[in-house]
Phi, psi and omega in degrees: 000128175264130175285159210258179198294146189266128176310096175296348202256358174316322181288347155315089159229150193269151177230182147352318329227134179288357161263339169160255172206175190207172167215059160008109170236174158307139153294351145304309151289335166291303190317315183296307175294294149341307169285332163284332181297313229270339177304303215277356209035033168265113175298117167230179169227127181282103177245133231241136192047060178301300208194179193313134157044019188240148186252161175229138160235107203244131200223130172311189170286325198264017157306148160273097193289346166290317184306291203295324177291319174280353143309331208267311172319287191308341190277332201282293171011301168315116196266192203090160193217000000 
C-alpha cells in the first residue's frame, strides 16, 4: 500500500495588497493559472521574477476575489502539474 503523494500545489495562497490581492506561483503554475484566469474572464497582472523560478499574479481590488479563489481551489485539486 502506497502512501499518498504530498499536493504540490498547497502553497498557492492569495494574500492581500493595499491595491487589492496576489499570489505567488511556480512559474509552471503561474503559466497555467494565468490561462485558466484569462478563460475565466479574470483580469490579472504578471508580475515576473516574483522570486527564484516564481512568478506574482496580481488582481485589482475591484476583482472578484471568491472567482479567483474557487479557480484557485479547483486548480490545487488537480493532480498533477
Amino acid at each position: 500500500m502506497a502512501l499518498p503523494t504530498r499536493n504540490d500545489k498547497d502553497y498557492l495562497e492569495i494574500k492581500g495588497t493595499w491595491q487589492g490581492f496576489c499570489f505567488v506561483a511556480q512559474k509552471g503554475h503561474a503559466d497555467e493559472l494565468e490561462a485558466l484566469f484569462k478563460q475565466r474572464g479574470l483580469a490579472c497582472r504578471r508580475q515576473t521574477d516574483a522570486g527564484p523560478g516564481e512568478d506574482a499574479l496580481r488582481f485589482e481590488a475591484s476583482a472578484d476575489r471568491t472567482a479567483v479563489q474557487e479557480v484557485l481551489e479547483s486548480y490545487k485539486q488537480v493532480k498533477g502539474s
